[in-house]
C-alpha positions in Angstrom: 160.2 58.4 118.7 157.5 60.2 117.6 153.8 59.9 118.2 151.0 58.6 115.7 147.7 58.6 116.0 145.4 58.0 113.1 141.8 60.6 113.2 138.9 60.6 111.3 138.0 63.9 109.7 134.7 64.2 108.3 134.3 62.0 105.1 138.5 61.6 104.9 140.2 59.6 107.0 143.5 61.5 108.3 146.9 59.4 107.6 148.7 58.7 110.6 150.9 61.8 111.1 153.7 63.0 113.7 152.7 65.0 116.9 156.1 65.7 118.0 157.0 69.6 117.3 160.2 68.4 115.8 157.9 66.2 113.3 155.1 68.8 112.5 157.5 71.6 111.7 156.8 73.8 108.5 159.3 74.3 106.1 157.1 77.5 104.4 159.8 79.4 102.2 159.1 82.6 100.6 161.9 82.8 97.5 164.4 85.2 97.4 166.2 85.9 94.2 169.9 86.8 93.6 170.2 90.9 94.5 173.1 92.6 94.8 174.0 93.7 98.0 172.2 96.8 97.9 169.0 95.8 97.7 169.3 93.4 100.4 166.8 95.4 102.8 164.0 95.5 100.2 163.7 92.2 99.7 161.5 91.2 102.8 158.0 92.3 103.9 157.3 93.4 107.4 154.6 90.5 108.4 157.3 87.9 107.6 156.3 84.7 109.1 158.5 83.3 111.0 158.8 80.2 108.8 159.7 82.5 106.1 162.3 84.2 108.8 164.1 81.0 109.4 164.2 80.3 105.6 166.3 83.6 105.1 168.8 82.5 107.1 168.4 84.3 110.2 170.0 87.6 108.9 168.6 91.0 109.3 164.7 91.8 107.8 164.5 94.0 105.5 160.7 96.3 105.2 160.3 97.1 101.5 160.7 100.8 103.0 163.7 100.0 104.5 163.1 99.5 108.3 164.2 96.9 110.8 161.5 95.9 113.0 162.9 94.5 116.4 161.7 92.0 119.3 160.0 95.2 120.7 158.1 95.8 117.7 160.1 99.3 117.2 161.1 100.3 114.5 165.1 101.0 114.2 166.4 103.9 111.7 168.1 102.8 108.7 171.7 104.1 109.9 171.3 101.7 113.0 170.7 98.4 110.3 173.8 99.5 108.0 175.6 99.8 111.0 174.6 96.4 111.6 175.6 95.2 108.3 178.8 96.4 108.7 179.8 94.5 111.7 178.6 90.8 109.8 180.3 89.4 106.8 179.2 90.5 103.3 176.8 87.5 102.0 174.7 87.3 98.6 171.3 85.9 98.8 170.3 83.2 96.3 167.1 82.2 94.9 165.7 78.6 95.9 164.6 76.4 93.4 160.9 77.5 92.1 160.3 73.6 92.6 161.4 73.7 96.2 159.6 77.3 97.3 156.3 77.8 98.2 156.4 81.2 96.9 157.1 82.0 92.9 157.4 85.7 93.2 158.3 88.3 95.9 155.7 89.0 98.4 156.2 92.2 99.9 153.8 93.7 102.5 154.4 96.9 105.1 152.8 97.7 107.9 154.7 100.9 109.7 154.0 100.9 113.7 151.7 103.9 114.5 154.5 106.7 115.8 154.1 107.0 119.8 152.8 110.4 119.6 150.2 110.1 117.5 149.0 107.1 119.3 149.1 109.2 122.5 147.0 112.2 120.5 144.9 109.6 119.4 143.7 108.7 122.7 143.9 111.9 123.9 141.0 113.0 121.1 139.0 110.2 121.8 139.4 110.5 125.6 138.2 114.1 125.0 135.0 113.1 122.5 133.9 111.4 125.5 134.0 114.1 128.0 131.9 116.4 125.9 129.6 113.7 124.5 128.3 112.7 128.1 128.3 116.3 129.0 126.2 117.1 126.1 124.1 114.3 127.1 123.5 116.0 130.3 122.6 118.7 128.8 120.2 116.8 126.7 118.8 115.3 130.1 117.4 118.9 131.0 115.9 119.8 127.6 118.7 122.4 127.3 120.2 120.7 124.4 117.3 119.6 121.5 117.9 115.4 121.5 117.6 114.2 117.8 118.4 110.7 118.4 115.9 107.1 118.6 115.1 106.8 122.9 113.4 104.2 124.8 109.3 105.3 125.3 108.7 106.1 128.9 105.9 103.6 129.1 108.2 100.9 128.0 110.8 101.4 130.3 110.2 98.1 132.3 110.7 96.7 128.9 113.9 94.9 127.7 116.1 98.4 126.0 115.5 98.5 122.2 118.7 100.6 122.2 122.3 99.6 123.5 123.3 102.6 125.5 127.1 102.7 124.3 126.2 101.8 120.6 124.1 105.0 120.8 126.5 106.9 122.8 128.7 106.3 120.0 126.4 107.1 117.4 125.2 110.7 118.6 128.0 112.1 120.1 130.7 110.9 117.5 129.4 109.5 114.5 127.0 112.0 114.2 129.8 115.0 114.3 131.6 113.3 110.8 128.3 111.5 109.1 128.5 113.9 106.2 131.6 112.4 104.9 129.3 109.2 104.2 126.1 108.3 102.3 126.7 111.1 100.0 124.4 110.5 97.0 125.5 109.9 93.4 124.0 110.8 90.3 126.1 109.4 88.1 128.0 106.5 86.5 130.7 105.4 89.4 133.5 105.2 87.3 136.6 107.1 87.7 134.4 110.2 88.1 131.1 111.0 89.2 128.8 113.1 89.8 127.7 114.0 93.4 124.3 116.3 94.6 125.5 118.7 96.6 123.9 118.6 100.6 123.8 120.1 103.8 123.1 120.3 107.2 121.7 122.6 109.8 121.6 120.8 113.0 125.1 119.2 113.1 124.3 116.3 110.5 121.4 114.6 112.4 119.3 115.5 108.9 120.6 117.2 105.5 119.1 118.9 102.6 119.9 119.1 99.0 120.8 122.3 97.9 119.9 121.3 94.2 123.6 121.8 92.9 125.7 119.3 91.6 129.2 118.8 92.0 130.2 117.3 88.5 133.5 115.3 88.0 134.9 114.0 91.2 137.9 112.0 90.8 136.7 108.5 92.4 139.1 106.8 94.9 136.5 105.0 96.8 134.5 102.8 94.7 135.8 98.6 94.2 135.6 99.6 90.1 139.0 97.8 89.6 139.0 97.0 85.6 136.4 100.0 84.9 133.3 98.0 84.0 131.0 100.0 85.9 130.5 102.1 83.1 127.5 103.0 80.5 129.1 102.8 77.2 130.6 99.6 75.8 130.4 96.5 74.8 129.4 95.3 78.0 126.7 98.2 78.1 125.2 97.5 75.2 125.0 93.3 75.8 123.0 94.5 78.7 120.5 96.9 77.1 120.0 94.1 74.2 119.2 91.2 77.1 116.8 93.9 79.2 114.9 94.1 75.8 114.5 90.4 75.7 114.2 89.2 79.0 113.1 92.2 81.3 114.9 93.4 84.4 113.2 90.8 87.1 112.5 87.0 86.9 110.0 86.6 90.1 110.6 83.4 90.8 113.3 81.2 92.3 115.9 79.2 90.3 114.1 76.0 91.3 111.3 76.9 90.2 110.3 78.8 86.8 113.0 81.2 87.2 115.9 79.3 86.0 117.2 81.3 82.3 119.3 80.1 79.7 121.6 83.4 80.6 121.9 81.6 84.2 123.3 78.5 82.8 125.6 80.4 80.6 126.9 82.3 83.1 127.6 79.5 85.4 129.7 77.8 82.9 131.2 80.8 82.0 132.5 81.9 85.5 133.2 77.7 85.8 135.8 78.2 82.8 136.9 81.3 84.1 138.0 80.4 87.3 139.0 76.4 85.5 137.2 74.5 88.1 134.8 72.0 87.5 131.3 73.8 88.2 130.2 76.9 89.6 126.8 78.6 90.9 125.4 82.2 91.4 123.7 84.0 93.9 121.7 87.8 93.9 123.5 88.7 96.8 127.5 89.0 97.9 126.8 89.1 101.1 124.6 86.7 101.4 127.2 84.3 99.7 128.9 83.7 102.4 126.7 83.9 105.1 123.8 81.6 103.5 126.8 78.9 102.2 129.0 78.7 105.4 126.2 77.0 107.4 125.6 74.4 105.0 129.0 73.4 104.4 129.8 73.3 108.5 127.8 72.7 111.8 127.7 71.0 115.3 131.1 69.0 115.5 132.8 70.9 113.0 135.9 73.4 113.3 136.2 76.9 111.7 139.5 78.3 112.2 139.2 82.3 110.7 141.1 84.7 110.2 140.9 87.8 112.5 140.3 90.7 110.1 137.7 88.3 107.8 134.5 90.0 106.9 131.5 90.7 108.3 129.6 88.0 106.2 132.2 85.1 106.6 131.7 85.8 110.4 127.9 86.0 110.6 128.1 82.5 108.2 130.6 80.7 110.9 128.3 81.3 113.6 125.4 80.4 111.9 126.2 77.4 111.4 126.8 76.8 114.7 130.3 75.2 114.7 133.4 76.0 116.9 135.0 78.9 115.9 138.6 79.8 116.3 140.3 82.7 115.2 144.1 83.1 113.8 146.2 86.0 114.0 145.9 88.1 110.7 148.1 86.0 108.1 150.1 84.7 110.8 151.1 80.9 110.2 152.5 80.3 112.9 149.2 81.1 115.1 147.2 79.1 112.3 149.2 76.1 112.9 149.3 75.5 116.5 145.5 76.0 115.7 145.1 73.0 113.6 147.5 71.2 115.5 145.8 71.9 118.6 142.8 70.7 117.0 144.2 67.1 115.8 145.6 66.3 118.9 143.3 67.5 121.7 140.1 66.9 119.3 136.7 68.5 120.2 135.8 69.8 124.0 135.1 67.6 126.7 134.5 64.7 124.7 138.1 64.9 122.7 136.6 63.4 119.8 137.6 64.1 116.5 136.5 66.9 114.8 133.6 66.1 111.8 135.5 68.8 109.5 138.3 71.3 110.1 137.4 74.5 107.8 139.9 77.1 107.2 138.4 80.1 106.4 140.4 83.4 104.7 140.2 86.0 102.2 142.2 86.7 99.1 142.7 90.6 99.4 141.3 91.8 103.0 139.6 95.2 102.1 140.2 97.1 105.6 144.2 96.4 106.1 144.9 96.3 101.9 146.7 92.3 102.7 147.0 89.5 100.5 146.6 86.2 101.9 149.0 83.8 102.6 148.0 81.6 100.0 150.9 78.9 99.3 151.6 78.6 103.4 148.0 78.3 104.0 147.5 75.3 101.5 150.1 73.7 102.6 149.0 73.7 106.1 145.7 72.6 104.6 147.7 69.6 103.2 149.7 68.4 106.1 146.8 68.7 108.6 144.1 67.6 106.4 141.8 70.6 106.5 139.4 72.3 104.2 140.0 75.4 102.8 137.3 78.1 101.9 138.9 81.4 100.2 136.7 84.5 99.8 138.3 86.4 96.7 135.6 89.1 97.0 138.1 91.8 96.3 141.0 89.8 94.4 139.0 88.3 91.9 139.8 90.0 88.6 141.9 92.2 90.5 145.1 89.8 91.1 147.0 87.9 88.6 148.4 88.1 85.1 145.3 86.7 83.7 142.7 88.5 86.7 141.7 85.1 87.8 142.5 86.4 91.7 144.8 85.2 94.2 145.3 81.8 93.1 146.6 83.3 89.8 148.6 85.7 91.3 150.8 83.0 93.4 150.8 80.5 90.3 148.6 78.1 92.2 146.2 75.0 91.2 142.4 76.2 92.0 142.1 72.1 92.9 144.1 72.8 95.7 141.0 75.4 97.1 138.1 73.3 97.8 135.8 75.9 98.0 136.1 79.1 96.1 133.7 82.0 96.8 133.8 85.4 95.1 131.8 88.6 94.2 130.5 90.2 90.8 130.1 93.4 92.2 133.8 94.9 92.3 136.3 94.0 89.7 132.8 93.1 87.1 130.5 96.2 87.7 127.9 93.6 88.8 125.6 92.1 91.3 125.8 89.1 93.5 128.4 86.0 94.3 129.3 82.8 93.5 130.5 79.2 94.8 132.8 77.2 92.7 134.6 73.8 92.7 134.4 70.1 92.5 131.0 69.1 91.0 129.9 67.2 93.5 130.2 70.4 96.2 128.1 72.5 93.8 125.3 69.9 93.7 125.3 69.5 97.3 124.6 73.6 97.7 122.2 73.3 95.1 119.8 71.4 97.5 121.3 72.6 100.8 121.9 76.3 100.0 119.2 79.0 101.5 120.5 81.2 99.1 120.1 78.8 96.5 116.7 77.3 97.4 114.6 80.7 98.8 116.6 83.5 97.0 115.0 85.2 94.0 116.9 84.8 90.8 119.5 86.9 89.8 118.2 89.8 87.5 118.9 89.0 83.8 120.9 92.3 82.7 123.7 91.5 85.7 123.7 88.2 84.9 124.8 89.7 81.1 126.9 91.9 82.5 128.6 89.3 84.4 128.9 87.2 80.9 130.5 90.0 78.6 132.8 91.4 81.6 134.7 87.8 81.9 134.5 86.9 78.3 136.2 90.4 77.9 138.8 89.3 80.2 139.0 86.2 78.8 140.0 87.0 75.6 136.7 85.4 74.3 135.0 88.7 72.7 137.9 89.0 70.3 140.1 91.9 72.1 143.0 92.5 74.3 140.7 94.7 76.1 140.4 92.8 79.5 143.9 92.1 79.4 144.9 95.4 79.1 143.0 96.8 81.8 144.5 93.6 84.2 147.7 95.1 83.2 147.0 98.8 83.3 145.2 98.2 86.9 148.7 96.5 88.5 150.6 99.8 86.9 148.6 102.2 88.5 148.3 99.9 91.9 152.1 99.9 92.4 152.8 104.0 90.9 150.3 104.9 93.6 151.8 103.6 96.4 154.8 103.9 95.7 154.3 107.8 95.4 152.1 107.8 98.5 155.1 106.2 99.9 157.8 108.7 99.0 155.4 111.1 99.8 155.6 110.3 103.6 152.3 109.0 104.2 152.5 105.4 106.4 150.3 103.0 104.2 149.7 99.3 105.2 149.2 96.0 103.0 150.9 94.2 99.8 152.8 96.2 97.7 150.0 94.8 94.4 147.2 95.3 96.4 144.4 98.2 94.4 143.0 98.5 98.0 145.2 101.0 99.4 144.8 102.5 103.4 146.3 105.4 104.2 146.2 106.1 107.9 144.6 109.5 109.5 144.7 108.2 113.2 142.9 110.9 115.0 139.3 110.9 114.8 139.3 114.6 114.1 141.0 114.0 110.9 138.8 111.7 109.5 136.2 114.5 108.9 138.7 116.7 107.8 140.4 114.8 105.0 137.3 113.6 103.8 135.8 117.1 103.3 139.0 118.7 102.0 139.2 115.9 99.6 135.8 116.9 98.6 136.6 120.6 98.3 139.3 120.0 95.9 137.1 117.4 93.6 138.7 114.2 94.5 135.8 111.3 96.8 137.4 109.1 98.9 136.2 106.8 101.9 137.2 107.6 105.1 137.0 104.5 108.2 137.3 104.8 111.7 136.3 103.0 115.1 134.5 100.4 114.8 135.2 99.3 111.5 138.9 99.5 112.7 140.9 99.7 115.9 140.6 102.6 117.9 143.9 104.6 116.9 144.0 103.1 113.1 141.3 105.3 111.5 142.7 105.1 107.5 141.2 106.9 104.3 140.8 104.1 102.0 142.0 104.2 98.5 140.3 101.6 95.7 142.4 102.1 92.3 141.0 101.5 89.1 142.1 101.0 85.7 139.7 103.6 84.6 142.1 105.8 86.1 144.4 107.5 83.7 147.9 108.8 85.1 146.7 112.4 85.0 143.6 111.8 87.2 146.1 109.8 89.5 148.8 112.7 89.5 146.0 115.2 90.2 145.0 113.1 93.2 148.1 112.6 94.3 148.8 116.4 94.2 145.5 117.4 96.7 146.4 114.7 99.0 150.0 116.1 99.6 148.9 119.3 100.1 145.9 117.6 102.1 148.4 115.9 103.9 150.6 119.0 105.1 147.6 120.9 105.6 146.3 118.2 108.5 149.4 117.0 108.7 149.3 113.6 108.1 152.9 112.6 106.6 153.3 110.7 109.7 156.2 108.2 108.1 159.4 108.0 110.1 161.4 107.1 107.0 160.9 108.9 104.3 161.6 107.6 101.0 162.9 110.2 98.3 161.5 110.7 95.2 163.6 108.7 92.2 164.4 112.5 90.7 166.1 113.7 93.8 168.6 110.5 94.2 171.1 109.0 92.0 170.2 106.2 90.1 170.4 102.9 91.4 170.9 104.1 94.9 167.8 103.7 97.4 168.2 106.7 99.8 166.2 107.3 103.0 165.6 110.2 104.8 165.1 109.8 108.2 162.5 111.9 110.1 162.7 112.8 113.6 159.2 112.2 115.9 
């Protein structure tokens, strides 16, 4: 017989509910559709839960690329799975009902293990970094080397250290030997070129100068311009230079106060109806969206289960507000839900009590790894355990979906289901600022209870316009097809490009609709190196190493655009192969051949040896 036990959840009381394993197990199903037999393999992504695992029967995964990833987490060659599938009886794969599936379309997502080798390099060129760096710090010691970098005053040295000694290590004797491939200024609009004034350095990029030259149309790979409305020509352009006119550039005042505009309201309701929740607020500051809201929605007694890769902002809000925090394996369900049922059972610490509030906290598109949430397994986890759910669709908002409403479009989802939705204005709408939607009463509550909402300057009146046009142009309100168009054109030239960075033989990692698009460099050498070779050949990309991401998984970062023609993608494509074999970073074990060199209908690997 099962156990019951009925717990009180902050305002909700939970329904009595099974804790026996056999009671509490998911049945989270991603669909499958009918394929023929030989595209079996490339029907499966590589994170899989295992949920979804058990719902496919059990039989061999499939990586969209082809690969079999086995209990050791190696990856086996594609002869070694069709060797496989000859020994086991031929079987078709049929779709479940789109009633009875969490999922309504394929979710496909590849993460290819870093090759032993490189690994080993890896560590090899950081173990190497390290030996120099502290012997250049020697050499600092006795005044042979010049020392450029922020040090503790000698008459403060009974002081507690202003400076962390390995955070600075880091900084002068690694950073410092690649900081030219960031902060590089722009003089220009940063839409699918730019401008860039030309710098440089003489003494190994602790300061730069300009040399007054600029270097005019760089393709743009790095900036979060997804539908192209970071741009000064337009409709949208020319809304804003009609409300600066009116209403001036700053307000000076708080919302609560005398700076509340009629543009402020409109835009409220118009991100409201946008997103087709109930109500909606706005606030100067992304960042600050998170990090101001989180504390004011949870505190002491409360529950935060996060993901591991969430951002910066959702983590400094979780533990400011000074709730337990737990953190899940990246999009891993199964982690999430012994989590949550760890939580109902054992209650809080010591005291076993039940938990005020259990918040789960995730992100629609995670900007770093190129992932898509989990969405349908995640609600219903949210549903059987009684938990709140707070999505950050930062980057998926306007990028995702058929009608750019985010994640929650893209999986066919009701936004009721989300009870609190956060996202930003300044990626997919060429804005400033974030916002907070969803039931009424949650947006009244932040209204009073917000820092953001009750200190915060208001938000400048030309964003707030360009905020307005963008998602009326999305919308379909200003008349056009425009905004649907560039939804559309944005998911063409998000799947071409990685699907010829693919066949390429570059290892990328995330969701096969994903515009944010990593491509891994591994050794920190080559992260200097690709980003000033990019450079050379006209093309700006971002570039991200330790500590922004494990040690031996330094990426470039791609952001695509629908600004982006196919020429300027073809063009980029071309430098980064011969990039590529120049550094030598077509590190994929399984190459996938371009569609001209295999007959049609066939999906032919090559295998390449370590």
């Amino acid at each position: 017989m099962c156990q019951t036990e009925s717990l009180q959840c902050g305002c909700k009381t939970l329904p009595a509910r099974s804790l026996s394993p056999l009671c509490t197990a998911a049945t989270l199903r991603a669909p499958t559709r009918k394929l023929p037999s030989r595209l079996h393999h490339r029907r499966a992504a590589m994170t899989e839960s295992p949920a979804t695992q058990s719902a496919n029967g059990g039989a061999c995964q499939r990586l969209e690329n082809g690969l079999k990833p086995e209990r050791n987490g190696l990856v086996k060659s594609l002869h070694r799975c069709q060797a496989e599938e000859e020994e086991e009886e031929e079987e078709e794969v049929y779709a479940t009902s789109p009633h009875d599936s969490l999922y309504s379309r394929p979710f496909i997502e590849s993460f290819e293990e870093t090759p032993m080798l490189v690994a080993v390099l890896t560590y090899m060129g950081y173990g190497i970094l390290t030996i120099f760096g502290y012997f250049r710090d020697y050499l600092r010691h006795w005044k042979i080397e010049k020392c450029y970098i922020a040090t503790e005053k000698e008459e403060q040295k009974d002081f507690v250290p202003l400076y962390q000694d390995f955070e600075n290590f880091y900084t002068r004797n690694l950073y410092m030997r690649i900081r030219d491939n960031w902060n590089r200024p722009i003089c220009s609009v940063p839409g699918a070129k730019m401008d860039l004034l030309e710098r440089e350095s003489h003494d190994y990029n602790w300061t730069f100068k300009y040399t007054g030259r600029v270097v005019q149309d760089v393709i743009n790979l790095g900036s979060y311009n997804y539908l192209g409305f970071a741009e000064n020509t337009g409709p949208c352009a020319d809304s804003v230079a009609e409300v600066t006119m009116k209403y001036g550039v700053g307000v000076a005042s708080t919302r609560q106060e005398t700076g509340n505009l009629d543009r402020h309201e409109e835009m409220e309701k118009v991100v409201a109806r946008f997103l087709g929740v109930e109500s909606a607020m706005a606030f100067g500051m992304g960042f600050a969206t998170n990090s101001m809201n989180i504390p004011a929605l949870a505190g002491k007694g409360c529950l935060i289960l996060s993901d591991e890769l969430n951002h910066a902002s959702l983590v400094l809000g979780a533990r400011l507000s000074g709730s337990t925090i737990r953190v899940f394996k990246h999009n891993n369900m199964q982690s999430l839900e012994k989590l949550l049922s760890e939580a109902i059972v054992h209650g809080q610490p010591r005291t076993h009590r039940p938990w005020k509030k259990i918040l789960i906290v995730v992100e629609g598109i995670y900007s770093m790894e190129g992932s898509i949430v989990r969405l349908p397994e995640v609600i219903a986890l949210k549903k059987r355990y009684q938990a709140y759910l707070y999505l950050d669709e930062a980057h998926s908002i306007g990028a995702l979906g058929p009608r750019g409403r985010g994640v929650v479009d893209y999986f066919g989802l009701d936004t009721s289901d989300v009870d609190v939705m956060m996202g930003t204005f300044t990626k997919s709408f060429g804005a400033a600022g974030g916002y907070i939607a969803g039931k009424r009463e949650l947006i009244e509550y932040l209204r009073c209870n917000s820092h953001s909402a009750v200190y915060a300057t208001s938000m400048s009146p030309p964003v707030v316009e360009q905020i307005i046009t963008s998602m009326k142009c999305i919308m379909g309100e200003d008349g056009t097809t425009i905004g649907r168009d560039r939804v559309r054109q944005l998911a063409d030239n998000t799947v071409y490009f990685r699907k010829r960075l693919r066949e390429m033989g570059f290892i990328t990692y995330g969701n096969n609709d994903s515009p944010v698009v990593p491509m891994m460099l591994y050794m920190p050498a080559k992260i200097g190196a690709f980003g000033r070779e990019m450079l050379k050949r006209n093309i700006g990309v971002v570039v991200v190493g330790f500590p922004a991401t494990p040690i031996i998984e330094s990426r470039a970062r791609f952001c695509i655009s629908a600004a982006h023609t196919k020429d300027m993608l073809d063009r980029a494509l071309s430098v980064i192969s011969e990039v590529g074999d120049l550094l030598q970073l077509k590190y994929s074990r399984h190459r996938k051949l371009p569609s001209l060199l295999r007959h049609l209908d066939n999906d032919v690997y090559e295998d390449i040896d370590d």
